[in-house]
C-alpha positions in Angstrom: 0.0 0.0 0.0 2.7 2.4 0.8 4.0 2.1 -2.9 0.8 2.5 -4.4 0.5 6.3 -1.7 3.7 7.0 -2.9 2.7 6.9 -6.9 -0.6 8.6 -6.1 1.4 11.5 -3.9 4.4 11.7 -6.1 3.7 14.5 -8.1 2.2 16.6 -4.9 5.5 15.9 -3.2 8.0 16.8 -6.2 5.9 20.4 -6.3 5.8 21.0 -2.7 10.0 20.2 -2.7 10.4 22.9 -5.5 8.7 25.3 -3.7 10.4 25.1 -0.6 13.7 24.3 -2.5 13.2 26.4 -5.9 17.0 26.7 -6.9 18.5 23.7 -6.2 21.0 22.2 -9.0 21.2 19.4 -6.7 18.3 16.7 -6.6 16.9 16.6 -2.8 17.7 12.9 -2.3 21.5 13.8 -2.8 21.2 16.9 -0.7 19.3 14.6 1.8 22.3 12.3 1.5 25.0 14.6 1.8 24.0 16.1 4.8 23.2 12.5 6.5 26.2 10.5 6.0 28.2 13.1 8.2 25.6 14.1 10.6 24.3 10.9 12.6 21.5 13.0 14.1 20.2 15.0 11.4 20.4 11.6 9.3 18.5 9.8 12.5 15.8 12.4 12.0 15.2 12.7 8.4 14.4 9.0 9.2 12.1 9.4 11.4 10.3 11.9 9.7 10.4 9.9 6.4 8.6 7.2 8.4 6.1 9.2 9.8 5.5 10.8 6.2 5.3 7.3 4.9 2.4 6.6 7.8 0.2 9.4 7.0 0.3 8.8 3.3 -0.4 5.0 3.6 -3.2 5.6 5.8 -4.9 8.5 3.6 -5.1 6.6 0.8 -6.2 2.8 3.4 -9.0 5.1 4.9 -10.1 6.7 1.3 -10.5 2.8 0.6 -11.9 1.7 3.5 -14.6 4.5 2.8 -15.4 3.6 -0.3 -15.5 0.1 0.8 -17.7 0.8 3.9 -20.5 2.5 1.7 -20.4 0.2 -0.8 -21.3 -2.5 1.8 -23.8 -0.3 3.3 -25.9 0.2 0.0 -25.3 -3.7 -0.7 -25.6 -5.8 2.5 -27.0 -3.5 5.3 -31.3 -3.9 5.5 -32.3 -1.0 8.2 -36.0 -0.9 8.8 -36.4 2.7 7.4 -34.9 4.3 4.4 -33.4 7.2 6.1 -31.8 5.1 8.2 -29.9 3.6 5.2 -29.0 7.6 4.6 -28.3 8.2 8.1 -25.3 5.3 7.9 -24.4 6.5 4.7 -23.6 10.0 5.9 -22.0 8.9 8.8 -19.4 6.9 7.0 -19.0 10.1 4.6 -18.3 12.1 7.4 -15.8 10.0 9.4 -14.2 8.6 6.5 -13.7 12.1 4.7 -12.5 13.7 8.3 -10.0 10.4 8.5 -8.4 10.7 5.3 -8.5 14.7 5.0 -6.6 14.7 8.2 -4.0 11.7 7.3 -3.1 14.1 3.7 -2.9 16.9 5.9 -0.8 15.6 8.2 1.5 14.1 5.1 1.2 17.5 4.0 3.2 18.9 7.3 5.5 16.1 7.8 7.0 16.7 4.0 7.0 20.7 4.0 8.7 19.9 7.7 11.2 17.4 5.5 12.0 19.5 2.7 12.6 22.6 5.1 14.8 20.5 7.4 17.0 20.0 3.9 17.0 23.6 2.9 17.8 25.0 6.6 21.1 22.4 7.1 21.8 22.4 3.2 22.6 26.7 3.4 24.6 25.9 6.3 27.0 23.4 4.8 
């Protein structure tokens, strides 16, 4: 799942890394690199925050599915004694699934601008 995130992110991620990082000859995986083999910290924590990045993308895309999933069973399998009650489950899956996978794509959203300006702040030091 996290491969399939990453193609479905992958363009959002290269345009949120040029902004932050317009004029860069370098690409940001060797500037990434660089600064990591000689800094065990920084590369500790580029790491970490790679992982957590990797998290909220997987689970944006697993909770989009699992929505999708959860109304498609609703409409198929779920008999509630009233029509609006059909409705009512509907919209509450809408709700919680939207709210679940809005906040995982933001959250993947802060991790990466947090990533790329991690690169730019130690790359202008160096």
């Amino acid at each position: 799942m996290d491969r399939v995130a990453d193609m479905v992110f992958s363009k959002w991620n290269k345009s949120i890394g040029k902004k932050i990082i317009p004029s860069s000859n370098r690409p940001l995986s060797a500037m990434r690199f660089e600064l990591g083999k000689e800094n065990e910290y920084l590369n500790n924590q580029f790491e970490y925050t790679r992982s957590r990045m990797r998290i909220a993308r997987a689970s944006s895309v697993n909770f989009g599915l699992i929505t999708i999933l959860a109304l498609i069973f609703i409409v198929v399998q779920i008999h509630p004694s009233t029509e609006a009650q059909k409705w009512a489950y509907i919209f509450i899956t809408l709700i919680v699934g939207g709210l679940l996978t809005g906040l995982s794509v933001y959250a993947w959203r802060e991790l990466t601008v947090t990533y790329y300006e991690l690169i730019k702040s130690n790359y202008k030091t160096k």
